[in-house]
MARPAFI-363096 format. One record per residue: residue number from 1; residue in one letter; x, y, z of N, C-alpha, C in turn. Coordinates in steps of 0.02 Angstrom, whole numbers, plus 50000, padded with zeros to 5 digits. Layout:
<kolkols>
+-----+------+--------+---------+-------+---------+----------+-------+--------+---------+-------+
| seq | type | n_east | n_north |  n_up | ca_east | ca_north | ca_up | c_east | c_north |  c_up |
+-----+------+--------+---------+-------+---------+----------+-------+--------+---------+-------+
| NUM |    A |      X |       Y |     Z |       X |        Y |     Z |      X |       Y |     Z |
...
+-----+------+--------+---------+-------+---------+----------+-------+--------+---------+-------+
</kolkols>
This chain:
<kolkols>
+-----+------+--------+---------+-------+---------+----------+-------+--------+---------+-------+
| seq | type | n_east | n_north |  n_up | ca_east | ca_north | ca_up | c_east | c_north |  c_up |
+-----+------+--------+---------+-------+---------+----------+-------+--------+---------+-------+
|   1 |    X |  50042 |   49941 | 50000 |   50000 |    50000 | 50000 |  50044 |   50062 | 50000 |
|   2 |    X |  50020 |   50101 | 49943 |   50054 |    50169 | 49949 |  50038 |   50240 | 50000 |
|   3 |    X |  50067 |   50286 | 49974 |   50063 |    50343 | 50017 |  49986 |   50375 | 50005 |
|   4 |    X |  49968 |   50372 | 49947 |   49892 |    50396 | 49901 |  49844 |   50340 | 49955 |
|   5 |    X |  49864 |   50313 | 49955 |   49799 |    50274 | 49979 |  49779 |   50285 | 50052 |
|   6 |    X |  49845 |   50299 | 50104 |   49824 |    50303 | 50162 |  49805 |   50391 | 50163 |
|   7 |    X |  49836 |   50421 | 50133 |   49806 |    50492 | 50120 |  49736 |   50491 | 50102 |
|   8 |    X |  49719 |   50448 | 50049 |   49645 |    50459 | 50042 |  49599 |   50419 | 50123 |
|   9 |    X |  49643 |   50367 | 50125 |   49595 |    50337 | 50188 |  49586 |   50377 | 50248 |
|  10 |    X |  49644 |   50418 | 50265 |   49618 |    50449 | 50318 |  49619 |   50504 | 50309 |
|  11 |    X |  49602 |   50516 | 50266 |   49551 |    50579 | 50254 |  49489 |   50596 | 50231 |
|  12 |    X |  49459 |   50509 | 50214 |   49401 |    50476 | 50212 |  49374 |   50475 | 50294 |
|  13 |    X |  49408 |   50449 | 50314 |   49375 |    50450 | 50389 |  49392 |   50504 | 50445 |
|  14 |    X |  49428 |   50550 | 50426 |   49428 |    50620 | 50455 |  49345 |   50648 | 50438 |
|  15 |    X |  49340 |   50658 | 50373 |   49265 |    50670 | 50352 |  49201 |   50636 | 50374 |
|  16 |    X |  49203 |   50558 | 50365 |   49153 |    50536 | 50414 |  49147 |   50561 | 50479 |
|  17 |    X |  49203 |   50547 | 50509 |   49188 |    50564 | 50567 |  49153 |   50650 | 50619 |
|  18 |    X |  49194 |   50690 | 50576 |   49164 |    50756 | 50572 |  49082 |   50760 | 50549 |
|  19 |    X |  49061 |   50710 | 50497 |   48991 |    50714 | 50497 |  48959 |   50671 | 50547 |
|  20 |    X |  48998 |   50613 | 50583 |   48946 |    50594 | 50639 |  48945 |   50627 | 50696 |
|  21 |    X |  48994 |   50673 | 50720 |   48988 |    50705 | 50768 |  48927 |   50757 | 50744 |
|  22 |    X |  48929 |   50798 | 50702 |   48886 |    50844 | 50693 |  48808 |   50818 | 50703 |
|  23 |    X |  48794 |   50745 | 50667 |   48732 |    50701 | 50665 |  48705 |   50686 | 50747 |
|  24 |    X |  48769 |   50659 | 50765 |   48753 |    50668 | 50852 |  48731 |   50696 | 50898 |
|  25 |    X |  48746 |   50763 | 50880 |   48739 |    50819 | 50917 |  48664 |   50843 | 50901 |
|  26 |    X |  48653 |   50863 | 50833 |   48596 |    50885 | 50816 |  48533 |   50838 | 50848 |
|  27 |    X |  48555 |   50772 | 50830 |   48485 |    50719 | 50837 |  48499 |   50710 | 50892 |
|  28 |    X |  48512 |   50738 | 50964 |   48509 |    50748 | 51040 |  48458 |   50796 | 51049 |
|  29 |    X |  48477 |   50841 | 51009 |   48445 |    50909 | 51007 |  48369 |   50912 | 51004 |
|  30 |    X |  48354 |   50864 | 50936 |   48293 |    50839 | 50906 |  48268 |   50803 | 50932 |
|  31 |    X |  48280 |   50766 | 50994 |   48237 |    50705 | 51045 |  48238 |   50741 | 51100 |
|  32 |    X |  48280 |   50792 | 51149 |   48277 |    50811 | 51172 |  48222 |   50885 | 51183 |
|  33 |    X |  48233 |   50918 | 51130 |   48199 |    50985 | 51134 |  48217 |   51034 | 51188 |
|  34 |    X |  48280 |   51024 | 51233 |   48286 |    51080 | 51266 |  48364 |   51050 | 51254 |
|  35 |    X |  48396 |   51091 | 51315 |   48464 |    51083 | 51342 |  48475 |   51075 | 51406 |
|  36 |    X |  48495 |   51009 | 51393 |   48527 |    50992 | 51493 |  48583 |   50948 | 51499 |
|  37 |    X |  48577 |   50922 | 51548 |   48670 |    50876 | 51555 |  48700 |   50837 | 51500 |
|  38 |    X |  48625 |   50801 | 51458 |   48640 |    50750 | 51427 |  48661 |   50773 | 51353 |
|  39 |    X |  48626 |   50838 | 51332 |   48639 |    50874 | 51277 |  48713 |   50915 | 51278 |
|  40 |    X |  48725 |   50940 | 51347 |   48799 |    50966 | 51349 |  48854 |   50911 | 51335 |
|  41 |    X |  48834 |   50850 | 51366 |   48881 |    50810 | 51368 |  48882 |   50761 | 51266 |
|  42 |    X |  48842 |   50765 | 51239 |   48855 |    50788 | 51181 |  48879 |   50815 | 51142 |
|  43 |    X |  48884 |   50875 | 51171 |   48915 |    50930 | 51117 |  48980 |   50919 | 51143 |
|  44 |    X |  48991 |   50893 | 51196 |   49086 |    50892 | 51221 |  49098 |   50839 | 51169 |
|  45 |    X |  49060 |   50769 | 51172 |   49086 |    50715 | 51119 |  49086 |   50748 | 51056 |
|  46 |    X |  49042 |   50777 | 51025 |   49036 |    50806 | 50954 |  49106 |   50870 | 50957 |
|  47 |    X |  49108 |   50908 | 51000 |   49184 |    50926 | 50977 |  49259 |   50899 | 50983 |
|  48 |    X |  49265 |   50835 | 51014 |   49304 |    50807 | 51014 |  49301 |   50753 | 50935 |
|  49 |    X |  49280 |   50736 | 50933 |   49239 |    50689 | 50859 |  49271 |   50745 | 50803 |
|  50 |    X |  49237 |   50796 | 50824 |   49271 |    50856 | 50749 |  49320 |   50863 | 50751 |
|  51 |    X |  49374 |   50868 | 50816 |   49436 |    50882 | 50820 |  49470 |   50836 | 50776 |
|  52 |    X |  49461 |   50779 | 50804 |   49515 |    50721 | 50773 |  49494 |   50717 | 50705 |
|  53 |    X |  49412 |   50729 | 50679 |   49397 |    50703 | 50610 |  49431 |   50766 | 50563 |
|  54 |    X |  49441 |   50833 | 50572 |   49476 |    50892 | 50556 |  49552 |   50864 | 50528 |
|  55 |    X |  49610 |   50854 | 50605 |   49655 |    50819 | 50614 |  49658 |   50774 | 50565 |
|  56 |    X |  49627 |   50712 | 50563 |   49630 |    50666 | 50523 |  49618 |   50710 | 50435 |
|  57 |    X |  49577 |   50755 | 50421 |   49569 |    50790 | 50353 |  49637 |   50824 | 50331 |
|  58 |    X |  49663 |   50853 | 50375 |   49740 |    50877 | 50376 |  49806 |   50833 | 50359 |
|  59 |    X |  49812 |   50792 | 50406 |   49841 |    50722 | 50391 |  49844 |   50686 | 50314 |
|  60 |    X |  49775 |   50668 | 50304 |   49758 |    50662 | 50233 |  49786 |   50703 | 50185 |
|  61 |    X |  49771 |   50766 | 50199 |   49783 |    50801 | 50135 |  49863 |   50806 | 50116 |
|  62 |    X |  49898 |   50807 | 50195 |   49976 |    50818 | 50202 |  49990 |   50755 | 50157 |
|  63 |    X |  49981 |   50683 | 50181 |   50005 |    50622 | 50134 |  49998 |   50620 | 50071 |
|  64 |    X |  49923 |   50651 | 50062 |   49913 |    50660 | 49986 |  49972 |   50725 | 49926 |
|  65 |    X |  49983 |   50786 | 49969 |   50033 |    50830 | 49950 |  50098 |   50793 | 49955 |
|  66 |    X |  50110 |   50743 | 49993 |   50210 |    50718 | 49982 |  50172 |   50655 | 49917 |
|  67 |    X |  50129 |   50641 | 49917 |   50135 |    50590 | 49865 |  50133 |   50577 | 49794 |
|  68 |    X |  50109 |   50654 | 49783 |   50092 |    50694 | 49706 |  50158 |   50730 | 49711 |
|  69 |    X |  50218 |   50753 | 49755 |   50269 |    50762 | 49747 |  50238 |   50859 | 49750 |
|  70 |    X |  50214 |   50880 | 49759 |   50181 |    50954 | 49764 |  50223 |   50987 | 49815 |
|  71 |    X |  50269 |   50956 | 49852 |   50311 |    50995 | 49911 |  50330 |   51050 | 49867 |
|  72 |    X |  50382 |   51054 | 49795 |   50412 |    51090 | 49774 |  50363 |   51164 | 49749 |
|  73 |    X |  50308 |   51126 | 49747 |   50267 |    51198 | 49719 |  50264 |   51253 | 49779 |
|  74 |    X |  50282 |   51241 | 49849 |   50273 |    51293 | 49895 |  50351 |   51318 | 49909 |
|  75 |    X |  50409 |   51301 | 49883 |   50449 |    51338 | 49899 |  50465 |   51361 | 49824 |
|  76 |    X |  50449 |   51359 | 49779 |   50458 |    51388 | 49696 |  50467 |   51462 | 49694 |
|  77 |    X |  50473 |   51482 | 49644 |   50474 |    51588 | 49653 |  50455 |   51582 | 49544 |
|  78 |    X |  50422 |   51654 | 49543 |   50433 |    51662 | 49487 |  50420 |   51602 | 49428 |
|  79 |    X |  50475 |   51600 | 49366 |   50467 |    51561 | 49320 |  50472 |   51488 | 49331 |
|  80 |    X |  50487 |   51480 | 49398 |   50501 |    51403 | 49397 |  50452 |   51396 | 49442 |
|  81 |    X |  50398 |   51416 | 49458 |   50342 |    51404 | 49482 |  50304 |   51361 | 49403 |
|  82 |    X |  50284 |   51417 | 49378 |   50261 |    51413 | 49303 |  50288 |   51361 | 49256 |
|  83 |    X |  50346 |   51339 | 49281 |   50360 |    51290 | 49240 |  50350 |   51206 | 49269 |
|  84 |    X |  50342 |   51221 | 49338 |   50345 |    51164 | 49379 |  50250 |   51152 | 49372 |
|  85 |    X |  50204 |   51203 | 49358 |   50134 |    51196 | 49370 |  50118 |   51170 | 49291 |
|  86 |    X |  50157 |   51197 | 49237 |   50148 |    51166 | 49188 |  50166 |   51082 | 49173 |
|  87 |    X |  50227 |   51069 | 49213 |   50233 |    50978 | 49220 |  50193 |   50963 | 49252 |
|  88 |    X |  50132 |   50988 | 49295 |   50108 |    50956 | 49338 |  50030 |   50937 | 49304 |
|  89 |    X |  50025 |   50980 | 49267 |   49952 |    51009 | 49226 |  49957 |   50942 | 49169 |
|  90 |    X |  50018 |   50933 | 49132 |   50038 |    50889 | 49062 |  50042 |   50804 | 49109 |
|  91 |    X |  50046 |   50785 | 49124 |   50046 |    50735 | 49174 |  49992 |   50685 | 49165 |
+-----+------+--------+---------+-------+---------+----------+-------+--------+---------+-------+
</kolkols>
């Protein structure tokens, strides 16, 4: 298994997980109809859930940038930007 793949995987499940925390939280909300211990203590799991699923989106994207070789496009200047975005474009 390559570098692309665990980049896409966890950054597949950075994203799930950011949407189940959000799903969590809301559908507490929606059975509950008010706010009390059990709804706070929700929203602590749902921002911890986003943290890591964020984290994990970051992660992803970092593996995915060393694996397309794109490091060089952030320290480039000028014409050798342009020439490095053009090998990347022809590809």
């Amino acid at each position: 298994m390559n570098l692309l793949f665990w980049g896409l995987t966890i950054g597949v499940t950075g994203k799930v997980m950011l949407a189940l925390g959000v799903l969590m939280a809301h559908s507490e909300i929606a059975h509950e109809h008010r706010i009390d211990a059990r709804v706070l203590r929700s929203f602590k799991t749902e921002r911890w859930i986003t943290i890591i699923g964020i984290l994990l989106i970051v992660l992803g994207y970092t593996l995915e940038i060393y694996f397309y070789n794109f490091t060089e496009l952030l320290t480039c200047e000028g014409e050798n930007c342009t020439a490095l975005i053009g090998t990347f474009i022809s590809q």
